[in-house]
Backbone atoms as SQL, in Angstrom:
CREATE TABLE atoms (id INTEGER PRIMARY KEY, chain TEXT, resi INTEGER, resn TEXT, atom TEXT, x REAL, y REAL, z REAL);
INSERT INTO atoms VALUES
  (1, 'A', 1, 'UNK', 'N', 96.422, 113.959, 135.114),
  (2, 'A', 1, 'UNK', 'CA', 97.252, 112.830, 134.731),
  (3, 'A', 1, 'UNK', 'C', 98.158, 113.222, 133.560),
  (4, 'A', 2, 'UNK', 'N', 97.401, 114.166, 132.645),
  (5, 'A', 2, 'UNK', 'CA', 98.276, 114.417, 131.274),
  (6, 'A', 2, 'UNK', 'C', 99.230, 115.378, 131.959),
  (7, 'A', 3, 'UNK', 'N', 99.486, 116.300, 132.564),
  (8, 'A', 3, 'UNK', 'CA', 100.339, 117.087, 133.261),
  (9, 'A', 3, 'UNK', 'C', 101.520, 116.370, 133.990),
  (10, 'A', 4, 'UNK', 'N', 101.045, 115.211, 134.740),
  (11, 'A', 4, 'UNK', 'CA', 101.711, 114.454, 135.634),
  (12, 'A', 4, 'UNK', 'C', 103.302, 113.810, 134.741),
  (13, 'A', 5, 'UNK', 'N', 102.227, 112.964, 133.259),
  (14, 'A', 5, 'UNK', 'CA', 103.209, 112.651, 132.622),
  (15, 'A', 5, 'UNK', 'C', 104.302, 113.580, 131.903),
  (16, 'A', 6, 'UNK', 'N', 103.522, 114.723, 131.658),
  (17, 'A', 6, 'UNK', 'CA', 104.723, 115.689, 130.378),
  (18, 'A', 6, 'UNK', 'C', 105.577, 115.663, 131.858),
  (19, 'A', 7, 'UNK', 'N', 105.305, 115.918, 132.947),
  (20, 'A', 7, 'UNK', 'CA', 106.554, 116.486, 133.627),
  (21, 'A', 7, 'UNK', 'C', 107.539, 115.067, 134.126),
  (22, 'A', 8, 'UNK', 'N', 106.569, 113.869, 134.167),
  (23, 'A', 8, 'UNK', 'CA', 107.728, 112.892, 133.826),
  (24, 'A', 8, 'UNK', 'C', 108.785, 112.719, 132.642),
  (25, 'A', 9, 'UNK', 'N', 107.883, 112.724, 131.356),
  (26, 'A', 9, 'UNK', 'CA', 108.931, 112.422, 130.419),
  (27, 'A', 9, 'UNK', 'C', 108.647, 113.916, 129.240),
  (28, 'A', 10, 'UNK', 'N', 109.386, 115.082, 129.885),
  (29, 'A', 10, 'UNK', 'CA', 109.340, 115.818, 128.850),
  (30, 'A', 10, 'UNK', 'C', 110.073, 115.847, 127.485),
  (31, 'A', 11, 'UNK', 'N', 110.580, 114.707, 127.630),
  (32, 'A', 11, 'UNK', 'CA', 110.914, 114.171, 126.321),
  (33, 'A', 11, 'UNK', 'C', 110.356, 113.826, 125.141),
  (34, 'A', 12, 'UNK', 'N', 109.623, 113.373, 125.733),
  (35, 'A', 12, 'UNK', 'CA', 107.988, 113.395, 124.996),
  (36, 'A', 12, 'UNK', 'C', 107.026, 114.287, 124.388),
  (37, 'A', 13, 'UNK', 'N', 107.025, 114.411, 122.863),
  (38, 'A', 13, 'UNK', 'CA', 106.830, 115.859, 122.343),
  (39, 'A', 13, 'UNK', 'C', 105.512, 115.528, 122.091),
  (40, 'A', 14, 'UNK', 'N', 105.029, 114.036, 121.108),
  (41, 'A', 14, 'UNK', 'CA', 103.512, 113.557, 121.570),
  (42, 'A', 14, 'UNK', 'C', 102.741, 113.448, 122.953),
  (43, 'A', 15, 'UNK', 'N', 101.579, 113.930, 122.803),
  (44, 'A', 15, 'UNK', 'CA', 100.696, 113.675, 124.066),
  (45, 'A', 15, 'UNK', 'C', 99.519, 112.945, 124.012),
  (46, 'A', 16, 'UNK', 'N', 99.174, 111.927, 124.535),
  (47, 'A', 16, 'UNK', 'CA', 98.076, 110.989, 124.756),
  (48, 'A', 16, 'UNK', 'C', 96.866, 112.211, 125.080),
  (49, 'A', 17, 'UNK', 'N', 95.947, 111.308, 124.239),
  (50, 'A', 17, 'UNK', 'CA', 94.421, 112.464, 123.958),
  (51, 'A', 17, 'UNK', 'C', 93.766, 111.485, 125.762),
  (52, 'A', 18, 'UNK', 'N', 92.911, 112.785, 126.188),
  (53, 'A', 18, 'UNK', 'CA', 92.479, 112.074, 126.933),
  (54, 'A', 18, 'UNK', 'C', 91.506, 110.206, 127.380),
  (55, 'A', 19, 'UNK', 'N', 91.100, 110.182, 125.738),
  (56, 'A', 19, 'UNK', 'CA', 90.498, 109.008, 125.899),
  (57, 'A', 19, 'UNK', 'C', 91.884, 107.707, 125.512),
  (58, 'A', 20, 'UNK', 'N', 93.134, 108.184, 125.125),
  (59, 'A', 20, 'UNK', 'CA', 93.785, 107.230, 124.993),
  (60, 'A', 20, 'UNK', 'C', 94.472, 106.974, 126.622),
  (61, 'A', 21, 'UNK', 'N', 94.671, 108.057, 127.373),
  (62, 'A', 21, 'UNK', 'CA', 95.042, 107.693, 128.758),
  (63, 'A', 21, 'UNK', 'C', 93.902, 106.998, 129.896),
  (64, 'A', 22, 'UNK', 'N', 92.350, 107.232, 129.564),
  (65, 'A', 22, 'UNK', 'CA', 91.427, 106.362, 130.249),
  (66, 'A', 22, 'UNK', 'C', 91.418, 105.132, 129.932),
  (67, 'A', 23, 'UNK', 'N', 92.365, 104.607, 128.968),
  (68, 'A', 23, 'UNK', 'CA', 92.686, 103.384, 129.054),
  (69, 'A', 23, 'UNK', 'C', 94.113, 102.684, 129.654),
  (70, 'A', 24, 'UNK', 'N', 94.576, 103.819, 130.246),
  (71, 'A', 24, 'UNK', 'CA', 95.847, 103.253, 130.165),
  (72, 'A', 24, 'UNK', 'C', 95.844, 103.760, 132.191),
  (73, 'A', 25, 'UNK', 'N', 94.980, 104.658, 132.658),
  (74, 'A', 25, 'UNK', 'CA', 94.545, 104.812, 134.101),
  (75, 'A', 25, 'UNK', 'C', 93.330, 103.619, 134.539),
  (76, 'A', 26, 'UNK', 'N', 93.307, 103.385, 135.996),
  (77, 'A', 26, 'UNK', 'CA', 92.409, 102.348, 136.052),
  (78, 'A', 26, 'UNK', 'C', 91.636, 102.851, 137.869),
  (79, 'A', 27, 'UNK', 'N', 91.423, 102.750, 137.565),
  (80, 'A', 27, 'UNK', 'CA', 90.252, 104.163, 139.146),
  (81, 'A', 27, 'UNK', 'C', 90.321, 103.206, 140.218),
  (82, 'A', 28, 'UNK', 'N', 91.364, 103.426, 141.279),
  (83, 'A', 28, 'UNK', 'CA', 91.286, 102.440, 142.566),
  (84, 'A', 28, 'UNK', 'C', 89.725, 102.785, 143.447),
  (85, 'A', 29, 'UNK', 'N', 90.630, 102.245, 144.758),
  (86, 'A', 29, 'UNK', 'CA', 88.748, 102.457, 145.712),
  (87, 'A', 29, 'UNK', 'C', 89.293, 103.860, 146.223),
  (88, 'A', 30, 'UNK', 'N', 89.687, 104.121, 146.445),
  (89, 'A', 30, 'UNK', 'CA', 89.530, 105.531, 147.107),
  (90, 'A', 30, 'UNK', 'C', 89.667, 106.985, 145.647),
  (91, 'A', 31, 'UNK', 'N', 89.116, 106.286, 144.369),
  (92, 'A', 31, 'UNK', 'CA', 88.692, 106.987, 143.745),
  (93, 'A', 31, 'UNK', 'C', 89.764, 107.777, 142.764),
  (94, 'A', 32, 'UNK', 'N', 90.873, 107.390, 143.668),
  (95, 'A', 32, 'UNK', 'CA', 92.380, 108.149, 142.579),
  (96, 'A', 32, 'UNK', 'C', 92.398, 107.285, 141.226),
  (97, 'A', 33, 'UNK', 'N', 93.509, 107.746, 140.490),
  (98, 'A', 33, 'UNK', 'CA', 93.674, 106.994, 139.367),
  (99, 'A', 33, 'UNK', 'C', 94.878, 106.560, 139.352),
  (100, 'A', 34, 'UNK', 'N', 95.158, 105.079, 138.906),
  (101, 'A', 34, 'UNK', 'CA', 96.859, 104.331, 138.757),
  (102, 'A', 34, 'UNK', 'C', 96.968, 104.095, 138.091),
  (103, 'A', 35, 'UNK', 'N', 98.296, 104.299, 137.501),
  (104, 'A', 35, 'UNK', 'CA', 98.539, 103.895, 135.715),
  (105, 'A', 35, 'UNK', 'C', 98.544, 102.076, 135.792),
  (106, 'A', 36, 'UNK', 'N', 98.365, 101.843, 134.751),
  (107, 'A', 36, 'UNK', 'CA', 97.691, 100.739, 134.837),
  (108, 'A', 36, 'UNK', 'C', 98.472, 99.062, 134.919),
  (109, 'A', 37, 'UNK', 'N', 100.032, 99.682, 135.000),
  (110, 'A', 37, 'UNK', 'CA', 100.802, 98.310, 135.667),
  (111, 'A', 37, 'UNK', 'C', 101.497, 99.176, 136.106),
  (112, 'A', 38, 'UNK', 'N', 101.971, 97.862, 137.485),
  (113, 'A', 38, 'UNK', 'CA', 102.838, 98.700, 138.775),
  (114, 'A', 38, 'UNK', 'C', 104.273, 98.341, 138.550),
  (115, 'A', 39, 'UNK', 'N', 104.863, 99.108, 138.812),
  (116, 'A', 39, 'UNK', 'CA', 106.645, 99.395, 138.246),
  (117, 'A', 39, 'UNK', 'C', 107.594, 98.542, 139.568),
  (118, 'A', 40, 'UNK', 'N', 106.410, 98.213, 140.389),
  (119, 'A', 40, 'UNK', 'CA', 106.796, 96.926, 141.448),
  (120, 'A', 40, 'UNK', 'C', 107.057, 95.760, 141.043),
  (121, 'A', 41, 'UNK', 'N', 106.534, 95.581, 139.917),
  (122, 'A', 41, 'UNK', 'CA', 106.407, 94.244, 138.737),
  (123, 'A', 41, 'UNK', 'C', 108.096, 94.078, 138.586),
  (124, 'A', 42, 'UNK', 'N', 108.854, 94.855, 138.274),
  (125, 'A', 42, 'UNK', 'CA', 110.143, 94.437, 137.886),
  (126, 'A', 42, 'UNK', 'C', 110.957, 94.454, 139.086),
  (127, 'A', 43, 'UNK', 'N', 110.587, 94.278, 140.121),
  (128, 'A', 43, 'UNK', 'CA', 111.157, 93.763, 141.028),
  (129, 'A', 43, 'UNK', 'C', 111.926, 92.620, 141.248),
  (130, 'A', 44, 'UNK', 'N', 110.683, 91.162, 140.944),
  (131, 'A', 44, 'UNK', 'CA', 110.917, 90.391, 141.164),
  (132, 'A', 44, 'UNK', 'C', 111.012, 89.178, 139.360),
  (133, 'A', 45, 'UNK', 'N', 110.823, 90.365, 138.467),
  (134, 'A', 45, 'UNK', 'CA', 111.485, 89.853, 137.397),
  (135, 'A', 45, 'UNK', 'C', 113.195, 89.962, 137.105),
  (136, 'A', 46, 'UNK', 'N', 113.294, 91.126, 137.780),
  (137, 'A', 46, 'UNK', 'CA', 114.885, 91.439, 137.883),
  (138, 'A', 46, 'UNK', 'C', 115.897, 89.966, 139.067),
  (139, 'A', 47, 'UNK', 'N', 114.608, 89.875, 140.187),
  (140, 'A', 47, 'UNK', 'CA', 115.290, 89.090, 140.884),
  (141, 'A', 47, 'UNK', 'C', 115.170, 87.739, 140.329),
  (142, 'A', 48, 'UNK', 'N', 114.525, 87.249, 139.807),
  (143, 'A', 48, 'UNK', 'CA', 114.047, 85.728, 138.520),
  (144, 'A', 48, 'UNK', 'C', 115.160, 85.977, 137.432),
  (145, 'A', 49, 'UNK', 'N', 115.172, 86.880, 136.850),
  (146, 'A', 49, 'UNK', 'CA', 116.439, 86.602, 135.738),
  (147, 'A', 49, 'UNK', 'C', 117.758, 87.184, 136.186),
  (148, 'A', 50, 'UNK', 'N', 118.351, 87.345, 137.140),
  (149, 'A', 50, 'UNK', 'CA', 119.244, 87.310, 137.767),
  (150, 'A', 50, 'UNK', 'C', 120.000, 85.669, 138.229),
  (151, 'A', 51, 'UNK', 'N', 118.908, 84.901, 138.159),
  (152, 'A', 51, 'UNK', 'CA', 118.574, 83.663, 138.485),
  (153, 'A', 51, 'UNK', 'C', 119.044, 82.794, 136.963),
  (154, 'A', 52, 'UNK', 'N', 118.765, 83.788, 135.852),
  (155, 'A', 52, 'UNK', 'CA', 118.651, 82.666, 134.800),
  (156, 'A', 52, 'UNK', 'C', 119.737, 83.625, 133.874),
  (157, 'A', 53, 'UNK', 'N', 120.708, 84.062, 134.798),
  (158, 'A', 53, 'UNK', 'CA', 121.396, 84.958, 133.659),
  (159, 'A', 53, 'UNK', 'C', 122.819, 84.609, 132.900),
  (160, 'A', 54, 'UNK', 'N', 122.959, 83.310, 133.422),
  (161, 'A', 54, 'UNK', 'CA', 124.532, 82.332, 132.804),
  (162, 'A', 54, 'UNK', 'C', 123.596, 81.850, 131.814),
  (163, 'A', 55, 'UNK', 'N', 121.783, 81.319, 131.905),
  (164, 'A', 55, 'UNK', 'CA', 121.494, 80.554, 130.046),
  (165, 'A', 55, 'UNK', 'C', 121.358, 81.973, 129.432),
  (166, 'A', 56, 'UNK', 'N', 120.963, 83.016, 130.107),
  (167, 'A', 56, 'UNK', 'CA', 120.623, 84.096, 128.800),
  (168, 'A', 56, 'UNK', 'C', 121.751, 84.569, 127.727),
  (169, 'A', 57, 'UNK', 'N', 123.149, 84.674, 128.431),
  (170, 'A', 57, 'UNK', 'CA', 123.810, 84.786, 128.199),
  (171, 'A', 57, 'UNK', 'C', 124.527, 83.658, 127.105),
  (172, 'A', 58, 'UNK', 'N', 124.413, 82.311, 127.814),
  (173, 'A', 58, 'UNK', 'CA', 124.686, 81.605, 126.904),
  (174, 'A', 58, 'UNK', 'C', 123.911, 81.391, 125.275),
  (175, 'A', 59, 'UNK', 'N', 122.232, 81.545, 125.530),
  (176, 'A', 59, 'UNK', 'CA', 121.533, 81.766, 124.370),
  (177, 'A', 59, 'UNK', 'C', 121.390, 82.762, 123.734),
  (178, 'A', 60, 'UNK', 'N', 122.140, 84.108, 124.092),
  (179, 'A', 60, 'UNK', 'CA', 122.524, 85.074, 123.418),
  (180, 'A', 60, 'UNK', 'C', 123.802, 84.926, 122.087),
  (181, 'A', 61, 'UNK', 'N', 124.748, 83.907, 122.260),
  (182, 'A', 61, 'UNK', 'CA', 125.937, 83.394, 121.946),
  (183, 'A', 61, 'UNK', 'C', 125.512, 82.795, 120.434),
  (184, 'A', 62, 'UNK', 'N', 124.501, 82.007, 120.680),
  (185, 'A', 62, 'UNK', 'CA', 123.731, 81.247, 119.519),
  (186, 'A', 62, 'UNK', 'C', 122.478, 81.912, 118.456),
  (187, 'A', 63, 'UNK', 'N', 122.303, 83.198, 118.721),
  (188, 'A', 63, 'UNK', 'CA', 121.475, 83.938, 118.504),
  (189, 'A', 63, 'UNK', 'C', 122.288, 84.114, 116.428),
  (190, 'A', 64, 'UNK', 'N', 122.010, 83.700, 115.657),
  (191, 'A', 64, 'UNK', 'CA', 122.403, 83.849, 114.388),
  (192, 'A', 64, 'UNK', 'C', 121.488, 84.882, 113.417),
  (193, 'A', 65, 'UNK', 'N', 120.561, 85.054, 113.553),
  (194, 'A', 65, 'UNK', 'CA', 119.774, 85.877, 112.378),
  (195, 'A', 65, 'UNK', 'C', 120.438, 87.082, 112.839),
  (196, 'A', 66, 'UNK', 'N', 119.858, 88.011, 111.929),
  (197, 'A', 66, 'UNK', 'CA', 120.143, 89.514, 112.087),
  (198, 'A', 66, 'UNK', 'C', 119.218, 89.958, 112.782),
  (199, 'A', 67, 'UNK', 'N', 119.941, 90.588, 113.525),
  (200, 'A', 67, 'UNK', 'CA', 119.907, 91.354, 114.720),
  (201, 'A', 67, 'UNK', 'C', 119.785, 92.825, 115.204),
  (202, 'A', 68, 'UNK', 'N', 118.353, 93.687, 115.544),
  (203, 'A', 68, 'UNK', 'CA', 118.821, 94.971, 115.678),
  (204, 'A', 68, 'UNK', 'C', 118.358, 95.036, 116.936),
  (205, 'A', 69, 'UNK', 'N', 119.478, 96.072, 117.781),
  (206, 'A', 69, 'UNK', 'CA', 118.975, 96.571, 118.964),
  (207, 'A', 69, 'UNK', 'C', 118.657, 97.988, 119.098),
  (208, 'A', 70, 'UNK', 'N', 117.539, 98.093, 119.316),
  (209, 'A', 70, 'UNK', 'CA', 117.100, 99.941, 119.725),
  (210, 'A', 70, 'UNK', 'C', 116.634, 100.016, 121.130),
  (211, 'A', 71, 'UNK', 'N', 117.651, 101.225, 121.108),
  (212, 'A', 71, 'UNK', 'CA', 117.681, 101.797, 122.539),
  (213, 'A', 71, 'UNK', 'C', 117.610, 102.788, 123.096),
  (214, 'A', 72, 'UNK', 'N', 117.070, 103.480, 123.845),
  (215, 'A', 72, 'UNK', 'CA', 117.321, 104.838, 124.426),
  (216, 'A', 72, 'UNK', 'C', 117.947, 105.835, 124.867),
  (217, 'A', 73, 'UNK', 'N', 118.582, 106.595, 124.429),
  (218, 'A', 73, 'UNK', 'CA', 119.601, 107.110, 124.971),
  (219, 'A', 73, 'UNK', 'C', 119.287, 107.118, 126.434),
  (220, 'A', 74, 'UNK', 'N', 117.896, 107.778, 126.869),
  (221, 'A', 74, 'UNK', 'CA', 117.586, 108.161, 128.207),
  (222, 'A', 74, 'UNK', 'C', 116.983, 107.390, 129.090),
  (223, 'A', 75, 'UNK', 'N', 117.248, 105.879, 128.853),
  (224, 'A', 75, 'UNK', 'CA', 117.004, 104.536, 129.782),
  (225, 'A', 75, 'UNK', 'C', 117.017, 104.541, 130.718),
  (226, 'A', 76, 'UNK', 'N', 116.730, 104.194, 131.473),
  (227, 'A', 76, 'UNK', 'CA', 116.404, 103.870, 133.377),
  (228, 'A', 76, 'UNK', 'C', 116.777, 102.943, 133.203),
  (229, 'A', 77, 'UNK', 'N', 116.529, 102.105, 132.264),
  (230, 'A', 77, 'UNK', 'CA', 116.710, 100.073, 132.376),
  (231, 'A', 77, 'UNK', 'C', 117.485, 99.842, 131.848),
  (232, 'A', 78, 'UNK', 'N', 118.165, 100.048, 130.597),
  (233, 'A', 78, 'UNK', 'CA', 119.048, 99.323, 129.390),
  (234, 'A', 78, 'UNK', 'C', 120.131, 100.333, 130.132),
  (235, 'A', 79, 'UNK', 'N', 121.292, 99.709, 130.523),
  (236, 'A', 79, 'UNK', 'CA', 122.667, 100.497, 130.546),
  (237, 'A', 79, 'UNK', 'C', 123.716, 100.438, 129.322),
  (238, 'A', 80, 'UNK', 'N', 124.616, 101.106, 129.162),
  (239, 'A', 80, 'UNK', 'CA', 125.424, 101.244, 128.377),
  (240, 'A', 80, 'UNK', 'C', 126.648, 99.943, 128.848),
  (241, 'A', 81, 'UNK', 'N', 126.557, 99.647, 129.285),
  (242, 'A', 81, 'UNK', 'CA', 127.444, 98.213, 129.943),
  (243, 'A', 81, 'UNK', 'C', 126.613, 97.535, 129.415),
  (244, 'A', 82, 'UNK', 'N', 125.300, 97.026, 129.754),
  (245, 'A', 82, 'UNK', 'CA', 124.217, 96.001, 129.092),
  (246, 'A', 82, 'UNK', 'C', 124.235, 95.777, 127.405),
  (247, 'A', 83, 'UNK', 'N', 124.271, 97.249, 127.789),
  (248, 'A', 83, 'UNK', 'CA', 124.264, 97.180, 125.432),
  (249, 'A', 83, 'UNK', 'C', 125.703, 96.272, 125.161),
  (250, 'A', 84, 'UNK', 'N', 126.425, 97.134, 125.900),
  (251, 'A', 84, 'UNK', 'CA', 128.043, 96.333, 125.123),
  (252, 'A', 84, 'UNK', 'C', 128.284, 95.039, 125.112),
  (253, 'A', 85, 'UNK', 'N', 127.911, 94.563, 126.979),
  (254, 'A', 85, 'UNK', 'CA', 127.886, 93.401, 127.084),
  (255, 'A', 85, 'UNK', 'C', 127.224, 92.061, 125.628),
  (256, 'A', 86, 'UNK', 'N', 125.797, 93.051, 125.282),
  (257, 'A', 86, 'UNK', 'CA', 124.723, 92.226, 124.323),
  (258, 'A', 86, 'UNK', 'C', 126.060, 92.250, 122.835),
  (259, 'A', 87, 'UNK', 'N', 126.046, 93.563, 122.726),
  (260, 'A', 87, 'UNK', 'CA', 126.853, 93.695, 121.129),
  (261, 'A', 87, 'UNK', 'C', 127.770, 92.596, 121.146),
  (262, 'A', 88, 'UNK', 'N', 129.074, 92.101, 122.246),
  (263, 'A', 88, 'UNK', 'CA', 129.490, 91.117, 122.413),
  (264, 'A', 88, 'UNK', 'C', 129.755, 89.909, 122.235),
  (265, 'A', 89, 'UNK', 'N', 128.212, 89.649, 122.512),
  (266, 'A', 89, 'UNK', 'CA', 127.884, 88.125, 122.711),
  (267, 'A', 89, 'UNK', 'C', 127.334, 87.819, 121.452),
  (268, 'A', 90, 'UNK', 'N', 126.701, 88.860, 120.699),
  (269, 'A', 90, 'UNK', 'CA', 125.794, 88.975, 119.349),
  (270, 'A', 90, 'UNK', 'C', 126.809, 89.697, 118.426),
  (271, 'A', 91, 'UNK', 'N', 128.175, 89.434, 117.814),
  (272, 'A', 91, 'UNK', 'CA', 129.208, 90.602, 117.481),
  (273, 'A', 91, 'UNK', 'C', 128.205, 91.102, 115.878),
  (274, 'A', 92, 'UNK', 'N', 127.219, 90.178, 115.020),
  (275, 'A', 92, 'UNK', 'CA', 126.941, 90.686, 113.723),
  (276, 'A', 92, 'UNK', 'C', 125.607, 91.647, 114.216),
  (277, 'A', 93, 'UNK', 'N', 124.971, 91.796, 115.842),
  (278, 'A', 93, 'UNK', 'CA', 123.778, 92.495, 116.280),
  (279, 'A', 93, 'UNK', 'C', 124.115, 94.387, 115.147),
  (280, 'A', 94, 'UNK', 'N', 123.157, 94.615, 115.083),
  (281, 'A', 94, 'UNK', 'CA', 123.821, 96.022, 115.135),
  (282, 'A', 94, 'UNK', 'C', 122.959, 96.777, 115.989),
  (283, 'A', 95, 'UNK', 'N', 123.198, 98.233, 116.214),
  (284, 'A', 95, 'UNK', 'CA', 122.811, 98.944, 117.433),
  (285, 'A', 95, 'UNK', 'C', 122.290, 100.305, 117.052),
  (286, 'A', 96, 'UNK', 'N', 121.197, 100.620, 117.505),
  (287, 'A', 96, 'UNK', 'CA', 120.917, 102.154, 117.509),
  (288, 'A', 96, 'UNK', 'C', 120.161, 102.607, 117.965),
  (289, 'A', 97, 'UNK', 'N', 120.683, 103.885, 118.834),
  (290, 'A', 97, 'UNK', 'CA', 120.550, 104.523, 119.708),
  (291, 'A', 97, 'UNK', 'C', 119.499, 106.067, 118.951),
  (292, 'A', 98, 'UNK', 'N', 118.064, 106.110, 120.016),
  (293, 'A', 98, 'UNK', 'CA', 117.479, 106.739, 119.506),
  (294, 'A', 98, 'UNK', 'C', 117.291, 108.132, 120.992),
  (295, 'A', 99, 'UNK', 'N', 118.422, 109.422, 120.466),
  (296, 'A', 99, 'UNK', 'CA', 118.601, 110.558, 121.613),
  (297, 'A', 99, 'UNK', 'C', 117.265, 110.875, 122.570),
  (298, 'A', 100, 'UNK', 'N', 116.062, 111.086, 121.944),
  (299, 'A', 100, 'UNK', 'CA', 115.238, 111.411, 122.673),
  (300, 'A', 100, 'UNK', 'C', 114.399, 110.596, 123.553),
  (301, 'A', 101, 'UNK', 'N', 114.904, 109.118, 123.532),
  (302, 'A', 101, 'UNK', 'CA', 113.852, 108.178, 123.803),
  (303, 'A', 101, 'UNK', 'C', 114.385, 107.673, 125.305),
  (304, 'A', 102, 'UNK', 'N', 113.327, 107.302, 125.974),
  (305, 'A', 102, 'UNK', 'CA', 113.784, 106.555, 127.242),
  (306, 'A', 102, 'UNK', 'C', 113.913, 105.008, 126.940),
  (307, 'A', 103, 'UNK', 'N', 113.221, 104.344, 127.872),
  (308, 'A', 103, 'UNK', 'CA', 113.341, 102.605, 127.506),
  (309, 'A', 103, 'UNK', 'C', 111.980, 102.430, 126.750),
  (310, 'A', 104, 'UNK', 'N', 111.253, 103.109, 126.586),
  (311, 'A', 104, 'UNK', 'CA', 109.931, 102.725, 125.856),
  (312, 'A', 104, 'UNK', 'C', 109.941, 103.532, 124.485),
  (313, 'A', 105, 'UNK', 'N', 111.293, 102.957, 123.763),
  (314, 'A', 105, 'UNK', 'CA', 111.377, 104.025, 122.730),
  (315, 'A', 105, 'UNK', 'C', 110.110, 103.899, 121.753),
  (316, 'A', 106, 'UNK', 'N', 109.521, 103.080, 121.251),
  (317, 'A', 106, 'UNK', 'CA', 108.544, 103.169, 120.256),
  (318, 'A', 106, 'UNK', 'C', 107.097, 104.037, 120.970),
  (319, 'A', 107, 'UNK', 'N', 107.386, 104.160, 122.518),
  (320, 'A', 107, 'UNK', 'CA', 106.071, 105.256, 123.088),
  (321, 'A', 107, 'UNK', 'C', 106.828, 106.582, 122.707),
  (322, 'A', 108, 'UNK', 'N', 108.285, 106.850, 122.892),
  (323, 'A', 108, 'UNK', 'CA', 108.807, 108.397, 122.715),
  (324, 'A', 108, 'UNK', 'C', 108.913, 108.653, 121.733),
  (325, 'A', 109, 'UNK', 'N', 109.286, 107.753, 120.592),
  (326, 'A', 109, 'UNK', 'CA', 109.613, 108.476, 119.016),
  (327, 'A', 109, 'UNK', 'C', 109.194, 107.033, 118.188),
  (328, 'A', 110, 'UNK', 'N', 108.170, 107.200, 118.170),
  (329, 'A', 110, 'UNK', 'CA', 107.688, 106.064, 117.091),
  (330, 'A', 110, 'UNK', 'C', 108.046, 106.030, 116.205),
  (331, 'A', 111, 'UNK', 'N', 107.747, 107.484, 115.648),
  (332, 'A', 111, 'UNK', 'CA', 108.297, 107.337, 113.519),
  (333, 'A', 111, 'UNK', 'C', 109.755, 107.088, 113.611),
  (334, 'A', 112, 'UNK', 'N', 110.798, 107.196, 114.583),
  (335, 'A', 112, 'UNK', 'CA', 112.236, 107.094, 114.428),
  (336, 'A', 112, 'UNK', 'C', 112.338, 105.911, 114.510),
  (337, 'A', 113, 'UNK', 'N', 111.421, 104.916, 115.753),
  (338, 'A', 113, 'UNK', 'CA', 112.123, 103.944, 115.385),
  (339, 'A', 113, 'UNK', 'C', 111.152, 103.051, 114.956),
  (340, 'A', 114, 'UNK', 'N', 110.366, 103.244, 113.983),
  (341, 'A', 114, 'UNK', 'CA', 109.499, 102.932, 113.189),
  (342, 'A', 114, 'UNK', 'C', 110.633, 102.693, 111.750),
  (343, 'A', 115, 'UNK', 'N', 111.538, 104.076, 111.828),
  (344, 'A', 115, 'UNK', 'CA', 112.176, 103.995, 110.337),
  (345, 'A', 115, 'UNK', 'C', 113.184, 103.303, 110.842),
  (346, 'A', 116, 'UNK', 'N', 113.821, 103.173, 111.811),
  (347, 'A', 116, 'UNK', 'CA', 114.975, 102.224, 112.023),
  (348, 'A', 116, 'UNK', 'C', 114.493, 100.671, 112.070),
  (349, 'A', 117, 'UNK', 'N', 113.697, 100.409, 112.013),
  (350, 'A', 117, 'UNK', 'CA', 113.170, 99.103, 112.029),
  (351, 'A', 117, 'UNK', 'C', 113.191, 98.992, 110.387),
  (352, 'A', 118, 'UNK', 'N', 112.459, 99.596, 110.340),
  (353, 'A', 118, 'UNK', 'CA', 112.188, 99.497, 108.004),
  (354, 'A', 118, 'UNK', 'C', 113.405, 99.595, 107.420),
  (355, 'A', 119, 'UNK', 'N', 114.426, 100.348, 108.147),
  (356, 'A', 119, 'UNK', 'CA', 115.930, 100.212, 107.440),
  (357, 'A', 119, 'UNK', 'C', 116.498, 99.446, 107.495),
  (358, 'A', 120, 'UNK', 'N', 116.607, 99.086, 108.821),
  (359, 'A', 120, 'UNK', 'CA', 117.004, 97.600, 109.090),
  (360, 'A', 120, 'UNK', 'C', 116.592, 96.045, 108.200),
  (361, 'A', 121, 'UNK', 'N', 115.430, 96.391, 108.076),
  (362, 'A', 121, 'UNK', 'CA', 114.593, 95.250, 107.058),
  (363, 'A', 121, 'UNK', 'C', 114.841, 95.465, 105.981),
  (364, 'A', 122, 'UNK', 'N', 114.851, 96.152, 105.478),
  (365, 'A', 122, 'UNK', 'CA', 115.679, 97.190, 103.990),
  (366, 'A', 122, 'UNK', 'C', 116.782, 96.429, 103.693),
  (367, 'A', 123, 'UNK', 'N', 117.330, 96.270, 104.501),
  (368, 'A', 123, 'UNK', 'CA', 118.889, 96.235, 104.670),
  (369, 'A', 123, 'UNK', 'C', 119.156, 94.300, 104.480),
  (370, 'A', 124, 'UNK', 'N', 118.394, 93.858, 104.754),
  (371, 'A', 124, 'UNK', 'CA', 118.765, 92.587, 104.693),
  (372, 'A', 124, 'UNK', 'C', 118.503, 91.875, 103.280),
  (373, 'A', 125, 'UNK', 'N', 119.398, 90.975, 103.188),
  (374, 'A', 125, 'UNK', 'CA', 119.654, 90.171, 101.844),
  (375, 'A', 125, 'UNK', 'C', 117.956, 89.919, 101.647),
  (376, 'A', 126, 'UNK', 'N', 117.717, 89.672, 100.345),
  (377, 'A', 126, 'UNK', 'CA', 116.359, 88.920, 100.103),
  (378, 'A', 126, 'UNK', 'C', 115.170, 89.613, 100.367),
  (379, 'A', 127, 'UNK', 'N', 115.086, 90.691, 100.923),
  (380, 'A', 127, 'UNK', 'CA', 113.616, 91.646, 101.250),
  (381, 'A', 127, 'UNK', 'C', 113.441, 92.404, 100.404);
């Protein structure tokens, strides 16, 4: 399984110890192992908010606090149209893009965007 993943995301310079991936595998009946939610799931969340995507949009508009978006350079999910579209609708959002990360950036580079989060908070009036 640990093999399976480096060659998915060799982006990924951390590696899950084996007892942190026996939680994250779950042993079907014929004895294999499946990671432990199915990527079938966003199927029909994609097709549900497709459904609700004139209010998201609109409650994106009204969105006033400060705002950070982190993102992956190496996304499957977040497009570079999506980001712009968001920056847009949110013009005070700000944005940053973390090179090595896919869409699960805090699994690919935690401490990066661990510190982009603390800068961000840094950064605001009153903290």
């Amino acid at each position: 399984a640990a093999a399976a993943i480096a060659d998915y995301l060799p982006q990924r310079t951390a590696r899950k110890s084996p007892e942190r991936l026996r939680r994250l595998l779950l042993p079907s009946g014929d004895g294999r192992l499946h990671w432990h939610w199915d990527p079938r799931m966003l199927t029909p969340i994609a097709e549900d908010g497709a459904r609700h995507q004139a209010d998201l949009l609109a409650a994106a508009t009204r969105i006033r606090v400060p705002t950070l978006l982190i993102s992956g350079a190496a996304s499957d999910v977040v497009s570079e149209s999506t980001i712009n579209e968001f920056l847009a609708l949110v013009p005070h959002a700000r944005h940053a893009i973390v090179p090595r990360a896919t869409h699960m950036v805090a699994g690919d580079e935690n401490s990066q965007f661990n510190g982009l989060v603390l800068d961000f908070l840094a950064s605001l009036p009153g903290v």
